[in-house]
Each structure stands twice: as C-alpha cells, then as structure tokens.
C-alpha positions in Angstrom: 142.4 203.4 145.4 144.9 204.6 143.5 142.7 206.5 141.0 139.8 208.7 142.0 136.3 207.7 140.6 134.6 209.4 137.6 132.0 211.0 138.7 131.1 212.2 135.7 129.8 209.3 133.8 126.4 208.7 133.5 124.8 205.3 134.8 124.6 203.4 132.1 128.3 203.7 131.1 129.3 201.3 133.9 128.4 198.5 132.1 131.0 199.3 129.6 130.9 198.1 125.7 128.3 195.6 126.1 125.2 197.9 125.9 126.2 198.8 122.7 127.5 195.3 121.8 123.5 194.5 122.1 122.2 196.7 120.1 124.4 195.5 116.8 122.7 193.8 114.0 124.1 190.7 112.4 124.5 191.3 109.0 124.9 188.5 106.4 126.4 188.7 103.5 125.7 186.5 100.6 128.5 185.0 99.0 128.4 184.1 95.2 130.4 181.6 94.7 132.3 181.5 91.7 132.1 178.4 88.8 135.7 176.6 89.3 135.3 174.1 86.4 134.1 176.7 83.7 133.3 173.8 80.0 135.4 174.9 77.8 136.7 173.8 74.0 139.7 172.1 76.1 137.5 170.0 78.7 135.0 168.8 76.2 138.2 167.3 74.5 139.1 165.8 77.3 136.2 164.2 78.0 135.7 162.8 74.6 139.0 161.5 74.3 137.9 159.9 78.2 134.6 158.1 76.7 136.8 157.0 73.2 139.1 155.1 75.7 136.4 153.7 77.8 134.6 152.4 74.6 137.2 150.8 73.4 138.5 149.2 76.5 134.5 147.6 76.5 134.8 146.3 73.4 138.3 145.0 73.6 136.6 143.1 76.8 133.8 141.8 74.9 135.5 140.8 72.2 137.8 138.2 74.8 134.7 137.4 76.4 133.3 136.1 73.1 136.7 134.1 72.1 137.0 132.8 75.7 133.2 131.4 76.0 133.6 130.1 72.0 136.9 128.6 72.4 135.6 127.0 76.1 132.5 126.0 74.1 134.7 124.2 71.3 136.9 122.5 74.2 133.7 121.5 76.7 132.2 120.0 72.5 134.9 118.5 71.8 136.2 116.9 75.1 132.7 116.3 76.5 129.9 116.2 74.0 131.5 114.6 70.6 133.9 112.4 73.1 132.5 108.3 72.5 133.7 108.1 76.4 130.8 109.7 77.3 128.2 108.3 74.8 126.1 105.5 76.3 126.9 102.4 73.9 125.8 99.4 76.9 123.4 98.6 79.6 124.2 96.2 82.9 120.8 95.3 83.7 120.5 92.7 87.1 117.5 91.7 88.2 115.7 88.5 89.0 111.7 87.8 88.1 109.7 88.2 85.3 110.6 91.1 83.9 113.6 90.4 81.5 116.6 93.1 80.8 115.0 94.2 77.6 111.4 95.6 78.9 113.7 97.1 81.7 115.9 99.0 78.9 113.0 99.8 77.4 111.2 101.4 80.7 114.0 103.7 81.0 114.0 105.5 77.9 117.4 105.7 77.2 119.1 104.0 73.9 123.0 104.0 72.9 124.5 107.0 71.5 123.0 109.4 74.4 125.4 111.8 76.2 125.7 110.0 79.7 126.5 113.8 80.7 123.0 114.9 80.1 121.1 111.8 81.8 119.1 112.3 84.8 119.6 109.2 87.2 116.4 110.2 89.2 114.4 110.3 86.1 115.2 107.0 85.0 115.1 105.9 88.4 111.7 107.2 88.9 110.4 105.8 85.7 111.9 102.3 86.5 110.1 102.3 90.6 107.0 103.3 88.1 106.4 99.9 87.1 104.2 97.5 89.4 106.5 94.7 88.9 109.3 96.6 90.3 110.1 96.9 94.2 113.4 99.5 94.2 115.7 100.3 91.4 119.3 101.7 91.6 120.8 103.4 88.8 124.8 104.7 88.0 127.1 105.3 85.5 130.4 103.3 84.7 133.0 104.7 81.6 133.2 104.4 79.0 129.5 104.3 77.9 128.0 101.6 80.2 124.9 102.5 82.5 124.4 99.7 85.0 120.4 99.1 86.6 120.0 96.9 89.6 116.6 96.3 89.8 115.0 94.6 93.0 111.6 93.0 91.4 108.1 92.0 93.4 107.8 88.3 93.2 103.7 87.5 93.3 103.0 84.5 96.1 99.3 84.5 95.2 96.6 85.0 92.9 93.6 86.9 94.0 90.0 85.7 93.0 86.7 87.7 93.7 83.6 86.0 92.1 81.1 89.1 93.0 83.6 91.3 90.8 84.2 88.1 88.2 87.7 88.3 88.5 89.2 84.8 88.0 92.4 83.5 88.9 95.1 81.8 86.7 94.0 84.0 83.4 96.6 85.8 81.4 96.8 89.4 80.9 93.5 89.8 83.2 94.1 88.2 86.1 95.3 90.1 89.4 98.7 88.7 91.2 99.9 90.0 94.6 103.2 90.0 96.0 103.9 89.6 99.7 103.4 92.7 101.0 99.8 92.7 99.2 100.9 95.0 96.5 98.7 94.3 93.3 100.7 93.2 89.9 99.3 92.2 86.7 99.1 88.8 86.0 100.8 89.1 82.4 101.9 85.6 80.8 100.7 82.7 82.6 103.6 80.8 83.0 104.3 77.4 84.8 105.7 78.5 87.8 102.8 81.4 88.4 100.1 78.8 87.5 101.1 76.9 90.6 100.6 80.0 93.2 97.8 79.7 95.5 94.1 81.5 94.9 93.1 83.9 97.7 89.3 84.3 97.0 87.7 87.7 98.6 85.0 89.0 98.5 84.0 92.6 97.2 87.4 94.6 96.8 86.8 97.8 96.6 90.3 99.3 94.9 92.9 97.3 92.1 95.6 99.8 91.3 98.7 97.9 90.1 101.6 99.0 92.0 99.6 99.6 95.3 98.8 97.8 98.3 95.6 95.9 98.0 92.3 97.5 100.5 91.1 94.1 101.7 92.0 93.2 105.0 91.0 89.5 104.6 93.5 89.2 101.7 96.2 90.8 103.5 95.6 88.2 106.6 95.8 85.5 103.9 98.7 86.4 102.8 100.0 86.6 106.6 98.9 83.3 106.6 101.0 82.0 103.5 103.9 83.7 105.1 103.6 82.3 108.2 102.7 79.3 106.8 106.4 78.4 105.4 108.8 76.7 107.0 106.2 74.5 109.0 105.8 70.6 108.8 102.9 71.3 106.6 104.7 73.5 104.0 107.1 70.5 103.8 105.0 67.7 102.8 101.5 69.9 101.7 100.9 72.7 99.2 98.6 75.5 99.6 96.0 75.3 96.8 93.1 78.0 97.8 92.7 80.3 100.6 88.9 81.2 101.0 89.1 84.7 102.8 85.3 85.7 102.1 84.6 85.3 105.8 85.3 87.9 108.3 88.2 86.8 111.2 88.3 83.2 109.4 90.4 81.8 106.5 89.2 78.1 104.9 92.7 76.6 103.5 92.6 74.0 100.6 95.5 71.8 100.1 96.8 70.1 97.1 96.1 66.9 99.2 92.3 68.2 99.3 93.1 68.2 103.1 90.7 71.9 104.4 91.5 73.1 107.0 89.9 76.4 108.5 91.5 78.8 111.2 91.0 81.7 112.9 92.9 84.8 112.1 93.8 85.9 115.5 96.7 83.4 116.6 97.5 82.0 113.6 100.8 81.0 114.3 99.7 79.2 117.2 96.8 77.6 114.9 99.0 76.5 112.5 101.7 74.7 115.1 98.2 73.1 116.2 97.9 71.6 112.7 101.2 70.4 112.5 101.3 68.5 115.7 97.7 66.7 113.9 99.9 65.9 111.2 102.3 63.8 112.6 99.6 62.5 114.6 98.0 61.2 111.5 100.8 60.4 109.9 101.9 58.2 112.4 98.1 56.5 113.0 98.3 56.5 109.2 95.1 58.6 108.9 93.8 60.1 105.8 93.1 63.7 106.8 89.7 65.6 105.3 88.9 68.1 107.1 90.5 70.1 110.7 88.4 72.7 112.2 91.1 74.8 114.1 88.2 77.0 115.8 87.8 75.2 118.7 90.0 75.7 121.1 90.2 72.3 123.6 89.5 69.8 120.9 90.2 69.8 116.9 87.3 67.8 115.2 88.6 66.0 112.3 87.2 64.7 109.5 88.8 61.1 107.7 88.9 60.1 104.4 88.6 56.3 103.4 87.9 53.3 105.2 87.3 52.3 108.5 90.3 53.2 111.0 91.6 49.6 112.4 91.9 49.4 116.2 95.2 48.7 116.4 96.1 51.7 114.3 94.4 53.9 117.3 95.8 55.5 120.1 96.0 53.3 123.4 93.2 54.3 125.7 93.4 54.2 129.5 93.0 51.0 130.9 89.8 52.0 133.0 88.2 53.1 129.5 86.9 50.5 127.7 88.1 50.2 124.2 85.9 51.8 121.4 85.2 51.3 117.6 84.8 54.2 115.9 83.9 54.2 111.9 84.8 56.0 109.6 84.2 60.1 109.7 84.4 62.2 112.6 86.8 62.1 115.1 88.3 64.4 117.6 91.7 64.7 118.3 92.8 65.8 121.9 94.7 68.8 121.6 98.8 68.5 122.6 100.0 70.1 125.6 
C-alpha cells in the first residue's frame, strides 16, 4: 500500500456517504402551476367572432340543403309523378275461364290515372291469388301506362252434391263446384257448359271454404276417378253423369247411357281398363249394358238391358260344353287375361 491506513476514523465512517444518504428525507414540493390561457377582452373576441363564422357556415348549409331537396323534389314531380309515362291508362288482362277481364280489373283495385311508380305488384298479386276462382296470377308493368295480368284460372270438373247437408247440384249462386285438385269454387252463373259437369254426391262434409281443398276423402277419390277416367275407351263413347261417393272404399258411376257401374277405390285404374275391355266386348256381341259390378275380382256380373240375347250373337263355347240359352238379365263375363 502506498498509503498508510487511518486509524483514526471511527467504525462507522467506513461505509462512507451512504449512512448519511439514509437518513435524508424526501421532500416534495408542490408546484402551482400557473393559468397559460388567462380569458381576456381579446380571447372572448375571438371566440365570438369563431361561433359567428360557424353559424353562418350552418346556415349557409341549410339553406343548399333546402334548395337541393326542393329543386330534386320539383325534378323527381315533374319527371316522375306529373309524367303521363308513368300514369296507368291500360290493362293486358289474359286469362281463360269464367272469370272475364273486367271482374279481374276490378279484383285488383287499381283504375287509370294511378302512378305505376307507387303500385305494389305483390299486393295486387295477392289480392288477385285471393279469389277462389283463381289458381296463380303474375303481374308486371310495361311503358307507357300499361299493367299486364296473366291469370292461370281453376277450371271446375264436377259439382259436389250432399243430401244430409241439402246442398244440390246444378243451382246458381248456391251450388258448390270443384276443380281438379278438389279445391271448392262457387258455382256462380249456371251456364251450359257447367250444367253438363258430373255430380259427385257425399255424404256429410264437414268444411266448404271457397278457395280451399275440400276435407272428404270420398270426393277427392272421385275426382281421381274422373281424372283417371279420361282418355279411356269409355270416356270416348260414354259421359260421366253421377258419381255416388257416400260409400266408404267404393264409388257407384252413372253414365249418360244409364250404364252403372260400381268400382272399388283401390286399383282403379286397373278397374277401369277392366270396364273398357267389357265394352268392346259388348259392343261387339251388340249388348245393351245396365249394370257392371267391378268388385269382383275373377268374374264381372253384368246386368242387360232389353230383349233376349240371340244365340248367335254369343260367344262360341267349347265344343265339350253344350250350348246354353240364357234370357235376358244377368250374365257374367269372364274376365280378359
């Protein structure tokens, strides 16, 4: 060492300056901060003269606000509104049935002179699918001034008859039609062609709401009968004049030729291919047919009108059958393979 020790220091001064370091107090002073932006006469003109320049610039904006929505509102009025383009002056109306193009205006609620602009094509279209007669309706607009309506409309394929309930068939503006889907219609005029539709007769029906399918199962299997019943032999050369459906799983069918014939309801298709194959079997033996019970599945038992059958208008026999007479009335046709 270069430097002799000091022995004269006490103990504690070894440590140095951080004893006393220790023992110093933090002392905080508290600072008042002085007001930078004192008001004075100048500032409170300056902020006046800032709110005179923002009111104005407000108003100047209203005021071009206002011109610009009244001089859009003259241009939309006079292009738009007061324009005859858009004012509806005709009606297409195409549609087939009952219903003619005038009651179909009418439905709509529209008339000539209406802004086209301000027409709700679902609205009318609604009010048109409204009306029981109508199926589906399709409405658009054509310029100048012509709204077209393509109207599909329910054609009725029978009346419906339910003597518990007296409703009668073939009455105007009280009797019920249905179309072939089974949807109910009212009968309305009675004209020629509707007075020639067949009669369904039910029995107790226990819903009529025109415009909705019919709740009678036995009048929804007729009219799966009349459906299936065109474009058969019989349909050709036979009209359908009653349907009696007041029996459960069994239809009675009353031609025009007073030819009854009754059928089950399951298999009517095959039913009915029966009956024709016993018409061209009695056409051809020239038999007057009364009655054919289709319920029996091997043989048909038919009922003859008239005089007795002669035997060389019957079918040959085997030859190790003896050959039969057989009057008039009941016979029993083999059924075709």
């Amino acid at each position: 060492m270069f430097f002799a020790k000091n022995t004269r220091r006490k103990p504690g001064a070894a440590k140095g300056n951080y004893a006393f370091r220790r023992r110093r107090k933090v002392v905080r002073l508290e600072v008042h901060r002085l007001e930078l932006n004192p008001e004075t006469a100048a500032t409170r003109r300056e902020s006046r003269r800032k709110t005179a320049r923002f009111g104005f610039k407000l108003a100047v904006a209203l005021l071009a606000a206002m011109g610009i929505f009244s001089a859009g509102k003259i241009v939309v009025k006079e292009a738009f509104v007061d324009n005859s383009r858009f004012h509806l002056q005709h009606f297409s109306v195409v549609t087939e049935g009952e219903i003619t193009p005038s009651q179909i205006v009418n439905a709509t609620g529209l008339h000539e002179g209406m802004n086209m602009l301000g027409i709700s094509l679902v609205q009318v279209k609604e009010r048109l699918e409204a009306m029981p007669q109508v199926r589906s309706a399709r409405v658009t607009r054509g310029y100048p001034g012509m709204m077209f309506l393509d109207v599909e409309q329910r054609h009725p394929v029978a009346w419906l008859e339910s003597p518990e309930q007296k409703l009668e068939a073939k009455v105007s503006g009280y009797g019920c039609l249905l179309d072939a889907d089974g949807v109910v219609i009212p009968s309305g005029e009675l004209t020629e062609s509707r007075r020639k539709l067949p009669v369904i007769r039910v029995g107790r029906v226990h819903r009529l709401v025109p415009g909705q399918k019919i709740e009678s199962p036995s009048a929804l299997a007729a009219l799966a009968m009349l459906k299936m019943h065109d474009g058969t032999l019989a349909s050709r050369t036979l009209g359908v004049k009653w349907v009696d459906a007041t029996r459960a799983h069994v239809l009675g069918v009353t031609y025009d030729s007073r030819i009854h014939v009754t059928l089950p309801v399951d298999g009517m298709e095959k039913e009915l291919a029966r009956f024709d194959r016993i018409l061209a079997e009695s056409e051809r033996q020239k038999w007057q047919l009364a009655t054919v019970d289709l319920l029996v599945a091997q043989n048909v038992p038919v009922t003859l009108r008239g005089t007795a059958i002669a035997p060389e208008n019957l079918a040959p026999e085997p030859p190790s059958t003896p050959a039969k007479r057989t009057p008039a009335g009941r016979r029993t046709l083999a059924r075709a393979q």
